[in-house]
C-alpha positions in Angstrom: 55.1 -13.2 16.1 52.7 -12.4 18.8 52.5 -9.9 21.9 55.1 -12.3 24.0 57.4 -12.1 21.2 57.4 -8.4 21.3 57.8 -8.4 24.4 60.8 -10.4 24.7 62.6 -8.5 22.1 62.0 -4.8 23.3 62.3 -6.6 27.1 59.4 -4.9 28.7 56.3 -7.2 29.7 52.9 -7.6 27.7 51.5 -5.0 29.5 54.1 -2.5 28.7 53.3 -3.3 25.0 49.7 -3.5 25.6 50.2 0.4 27.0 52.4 1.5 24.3 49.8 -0.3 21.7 46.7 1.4 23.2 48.4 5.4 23.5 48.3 4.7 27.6 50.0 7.4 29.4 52.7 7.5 32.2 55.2 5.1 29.8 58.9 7.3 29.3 59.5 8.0 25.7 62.4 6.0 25.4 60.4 2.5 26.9 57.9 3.8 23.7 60.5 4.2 21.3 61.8 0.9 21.8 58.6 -1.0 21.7 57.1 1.3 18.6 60.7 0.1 16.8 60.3 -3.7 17.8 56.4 -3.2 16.4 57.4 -1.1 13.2 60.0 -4.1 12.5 57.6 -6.7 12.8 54.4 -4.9 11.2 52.5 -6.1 14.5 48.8 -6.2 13.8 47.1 -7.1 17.3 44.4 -9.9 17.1 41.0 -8.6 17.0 39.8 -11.3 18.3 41.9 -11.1 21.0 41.4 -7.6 21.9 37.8 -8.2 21.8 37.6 -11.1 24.5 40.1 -8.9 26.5 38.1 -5.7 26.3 34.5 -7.5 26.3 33.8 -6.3 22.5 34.1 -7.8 19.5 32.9 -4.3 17.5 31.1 -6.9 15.6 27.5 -6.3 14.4 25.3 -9.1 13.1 22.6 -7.5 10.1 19.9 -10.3 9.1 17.6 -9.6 6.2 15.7 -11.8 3.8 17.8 -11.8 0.1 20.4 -9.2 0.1 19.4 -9.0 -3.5 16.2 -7.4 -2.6 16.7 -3.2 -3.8 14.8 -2.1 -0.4 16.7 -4.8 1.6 20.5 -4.0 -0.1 19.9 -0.4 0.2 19.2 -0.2 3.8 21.9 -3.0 4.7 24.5 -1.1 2.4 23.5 2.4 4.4 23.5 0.6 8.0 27.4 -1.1 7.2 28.8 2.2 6.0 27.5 3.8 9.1 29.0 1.5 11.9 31.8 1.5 10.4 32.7 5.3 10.6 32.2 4.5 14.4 34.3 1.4 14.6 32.2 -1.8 14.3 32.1 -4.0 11.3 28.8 -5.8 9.9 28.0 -9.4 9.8 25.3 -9.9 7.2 23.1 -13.0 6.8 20.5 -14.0 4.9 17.7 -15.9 6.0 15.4 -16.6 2.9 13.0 -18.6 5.3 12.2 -15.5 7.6 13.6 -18.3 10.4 16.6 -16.2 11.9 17.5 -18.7 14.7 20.6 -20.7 13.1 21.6 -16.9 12.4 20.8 -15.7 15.6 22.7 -18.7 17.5 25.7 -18.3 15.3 25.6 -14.2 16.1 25.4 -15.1 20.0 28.9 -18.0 19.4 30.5 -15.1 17.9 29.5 -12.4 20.1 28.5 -9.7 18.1 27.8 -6.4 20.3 24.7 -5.8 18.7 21.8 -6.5 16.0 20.1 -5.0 13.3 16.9 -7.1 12.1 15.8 -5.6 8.7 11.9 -6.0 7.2 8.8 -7.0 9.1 9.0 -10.6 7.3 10.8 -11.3 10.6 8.0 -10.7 13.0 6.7 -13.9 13.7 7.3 -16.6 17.0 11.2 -17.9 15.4 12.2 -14.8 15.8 11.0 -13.7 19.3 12.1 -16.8 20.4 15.5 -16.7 19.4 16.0 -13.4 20.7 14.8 -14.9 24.1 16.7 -18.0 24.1 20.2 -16.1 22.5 19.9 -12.4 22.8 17.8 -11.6 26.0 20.4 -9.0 26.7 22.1 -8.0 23.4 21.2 -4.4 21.7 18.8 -4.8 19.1 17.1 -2.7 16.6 14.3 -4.2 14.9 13.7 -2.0 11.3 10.3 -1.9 10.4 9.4 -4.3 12.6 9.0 -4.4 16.3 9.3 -7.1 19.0 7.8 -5.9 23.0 11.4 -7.2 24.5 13.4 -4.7 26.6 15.9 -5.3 24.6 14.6 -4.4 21.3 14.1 -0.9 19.5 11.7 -0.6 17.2 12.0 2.5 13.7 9.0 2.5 11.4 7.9 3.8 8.3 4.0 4.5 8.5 3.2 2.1 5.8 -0.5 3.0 6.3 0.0 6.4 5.6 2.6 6.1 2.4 -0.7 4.1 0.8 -2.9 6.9 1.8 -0.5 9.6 -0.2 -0.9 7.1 -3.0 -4.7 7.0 -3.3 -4.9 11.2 -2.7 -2.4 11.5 -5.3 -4.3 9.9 -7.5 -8.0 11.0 -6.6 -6.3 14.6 -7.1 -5.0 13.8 -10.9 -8.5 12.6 -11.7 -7.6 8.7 -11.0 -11.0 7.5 -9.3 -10.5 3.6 -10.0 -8.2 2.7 -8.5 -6.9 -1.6 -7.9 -4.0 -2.3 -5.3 -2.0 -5.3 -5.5 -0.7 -7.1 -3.0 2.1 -9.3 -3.1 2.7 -10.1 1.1 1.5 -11.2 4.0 3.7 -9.5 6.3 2.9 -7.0 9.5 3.9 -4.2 6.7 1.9 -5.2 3.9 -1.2 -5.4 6.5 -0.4 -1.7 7.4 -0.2 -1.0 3.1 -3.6 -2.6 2.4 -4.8 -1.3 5.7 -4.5 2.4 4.2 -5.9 1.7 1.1 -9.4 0.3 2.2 -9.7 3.2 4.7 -9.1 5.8 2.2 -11.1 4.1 -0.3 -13.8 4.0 2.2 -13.8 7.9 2.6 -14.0 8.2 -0.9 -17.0 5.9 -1.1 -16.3 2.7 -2.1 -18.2 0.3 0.5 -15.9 -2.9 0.1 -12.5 -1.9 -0.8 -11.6 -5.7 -1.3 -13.2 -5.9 -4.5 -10.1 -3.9 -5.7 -7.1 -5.8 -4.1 -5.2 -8.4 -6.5 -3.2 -10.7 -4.3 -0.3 -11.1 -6.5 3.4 -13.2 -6.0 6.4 -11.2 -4.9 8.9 -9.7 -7.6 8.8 -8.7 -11.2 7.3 -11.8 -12.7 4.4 -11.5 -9.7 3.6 -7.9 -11.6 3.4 -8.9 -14.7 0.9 -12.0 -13.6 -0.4 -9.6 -11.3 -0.7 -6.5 -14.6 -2.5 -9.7 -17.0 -5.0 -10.6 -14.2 -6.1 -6.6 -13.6 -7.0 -6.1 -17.4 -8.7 -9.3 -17.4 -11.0 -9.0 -14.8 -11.6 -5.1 -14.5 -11.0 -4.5 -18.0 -11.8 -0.6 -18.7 -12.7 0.2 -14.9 -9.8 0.7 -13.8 -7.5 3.9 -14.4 -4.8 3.1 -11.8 -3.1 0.5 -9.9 -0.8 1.2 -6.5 1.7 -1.3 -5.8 3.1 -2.7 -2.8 5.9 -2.8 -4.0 8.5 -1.2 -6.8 9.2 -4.4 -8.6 5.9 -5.3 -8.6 4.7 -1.9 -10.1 7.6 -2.3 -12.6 6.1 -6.0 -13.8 2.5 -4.6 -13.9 3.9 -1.9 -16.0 5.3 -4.0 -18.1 2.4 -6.1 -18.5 0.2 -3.2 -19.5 2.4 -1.9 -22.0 2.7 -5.4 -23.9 -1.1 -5.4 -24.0 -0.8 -1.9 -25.5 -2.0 0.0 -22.7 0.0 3.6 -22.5 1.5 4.2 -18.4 0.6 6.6 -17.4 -2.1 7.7 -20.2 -4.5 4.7 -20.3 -3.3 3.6 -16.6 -0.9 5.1 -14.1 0.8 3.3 -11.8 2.8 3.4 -8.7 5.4 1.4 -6.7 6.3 1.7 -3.3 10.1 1.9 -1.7 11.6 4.4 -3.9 14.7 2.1 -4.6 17.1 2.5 -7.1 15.5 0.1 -9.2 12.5 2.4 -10.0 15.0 5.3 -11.4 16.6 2.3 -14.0 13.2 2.0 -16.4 12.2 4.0 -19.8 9.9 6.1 -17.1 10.8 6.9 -13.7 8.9 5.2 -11.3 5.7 7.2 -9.3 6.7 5.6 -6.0 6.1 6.1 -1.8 9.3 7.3 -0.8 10.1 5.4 2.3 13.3 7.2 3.4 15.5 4.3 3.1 18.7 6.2 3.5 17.0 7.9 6.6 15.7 4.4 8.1 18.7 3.2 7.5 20.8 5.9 9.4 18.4 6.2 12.4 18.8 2.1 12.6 22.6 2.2 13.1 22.6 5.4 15.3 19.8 3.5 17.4 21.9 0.5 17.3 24.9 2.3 18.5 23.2 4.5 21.1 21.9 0.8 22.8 25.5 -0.1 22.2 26.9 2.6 24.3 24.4 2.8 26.9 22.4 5.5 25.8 19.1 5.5 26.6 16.5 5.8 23.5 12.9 5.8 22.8 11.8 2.1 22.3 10.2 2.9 19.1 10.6 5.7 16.3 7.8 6.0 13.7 9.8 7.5 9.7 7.0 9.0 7.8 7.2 8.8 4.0 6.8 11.2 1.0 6.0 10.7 -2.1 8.4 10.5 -5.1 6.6 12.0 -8.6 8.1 10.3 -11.4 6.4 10.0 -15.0 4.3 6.7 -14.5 1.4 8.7 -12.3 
């Protein structure tokens, strides 16, 4: 049953339906009656798909991350869904475990998605910028914490640098003065992390910050290798250790305790996201609180804004807090 058949049966044209369909005015309530009964008989969902190509909008939205599975990465994407959807558009989500987003990005521009959301600075490198030249010179997109000089492309931030900087205070103010901070990235974000903690080490007199950074691998396992390789080579100078991230802080803290170490007593330790994941341990996780609800939310308002031809600031800066749990 399609819009013909409808048609035929209720014998008005497609247009009439389309009208009756879409609430259009100047139709006679009888004309409405009779297509609203031929509709109600048939349970007559329109194609979307249709509509779309008719009304130049698919009220699609393509989302590409990393690993969905990643807590900052699933919390933002779950927060930027729910979002477009109370105003109408549906998500698209892909992964793209390379940090190449063109297949992605080709496949968004085939199905013409109204706009994109690109989550985590992993992204900012030449694939990307180049696939939004060669597929998306014109489509809406928002770039979360990351950022791309195209027209086209809006940019919301959390101050990485600074959330780093909170950390090492913090810590200086509880009597923590040896500090290590581990690593596990090379992205534009983990630049802006390490960034903060060698300036604010510096103020606090330490010449060569670097001596104190342990490059480690990303994830759990990376913490615990990470947690083994800071007792061996610091040994008893060191009273804390700031993550880069709360998976990582959860693996060091891990590490520390099988080696007998008490968190926060012997060493303290903090993570950096505040994701769920950091609330699920013995001890709450000390963490950088980067507003991941908030980033989120100002992402797919962004998004939409672009969408509807409002004009917006081409970049919005987030700054973070500080969550106090019990490991700092």
């Amino acid at each position: 049953m399609n819009i013909y058949d409808i048609a035929k049966e209720a014998n008005v044209s497609t247009a009439t339906v389309s009208r009756v369909m879409n609430n259009k005015p100047n139709i006679s309530p009888q004309t409405q009656k009779r297509v609203r009964a031929v509709l109600e008989k048939y349970n007559y969902t329109p194609s979307s798909i249709a509509r779309g190509l008719m009304g130049n909008s698919m009220h699609l939205v393509g989302v590409v991350l990393r690993d969905i599975r990643h807590p900052y990465l699933n919390s933002s994407a779950f927060t930027i869904e729910q979002e477009l959807y109370r105003s109408g558009y549906s998500c698209i989500i892909s992964n793209a475990s390379d940090c190449n987003p063109t297949p992605t990005l080709k496949i968004f521009a085939q199905t013409k998605v109204d706009g994109i959301i690109i989550i985590d600075s992993d992204f900012m490198n030449e694939a990307t910028e180049q696939a939004i030249i060669d597929y998306h010179p014109t489509t809406p997109i928002v770039f979360l914490n990351g950022s791309f000089d195209e027209p086209n492309v809006t940019s919301i931030l959390c101050d990485d640098r600074e959330g780093i900087v909170l950390c090492v205070d913090y810590l200086f103010q509880k009597g923590r003065t040896k500090p290590v901070y581990v690593n596990d990235r090379d992205t534009n974000s983990a630049q802006r992390k390490r960034t903060g903690f060698c300036d604010e080490m510096r103020k606090h007199g330490l010449q060569d910050p670097s001596v104190r950074v342990v490059q480690a691998t990303v994830g759990f396992e990376g913490g615990k290798e990470a947690g083994r390789a800071i007792i061996q080579k610091f040994g008893g100078d060191v009273d804390c250790v700031i993550c880069a991230e709360d998976t990582t802080a959860i693996g060091c803290i891990r590490a520390f305790e099988e080696a007998g170490l008490d968190v926060p007593g012997d060493i303290a330790v903090t993570g950096y996201s505040n994701a769920a994941v950091g609330k699920m341990t013995g001890k709450p996780l000390t963490t950088v609180d980067t507003r991941l609800e908030i980033m989120g939310l100002e992402a797919a308002t962004a998004l939409y804004d672009k969408m509807t031809g409002k004009t917006r600031a081409s970049k919005l800066i987030i700054m973070p807090g500080l969550f106090i749990g019990e490991t700092a």
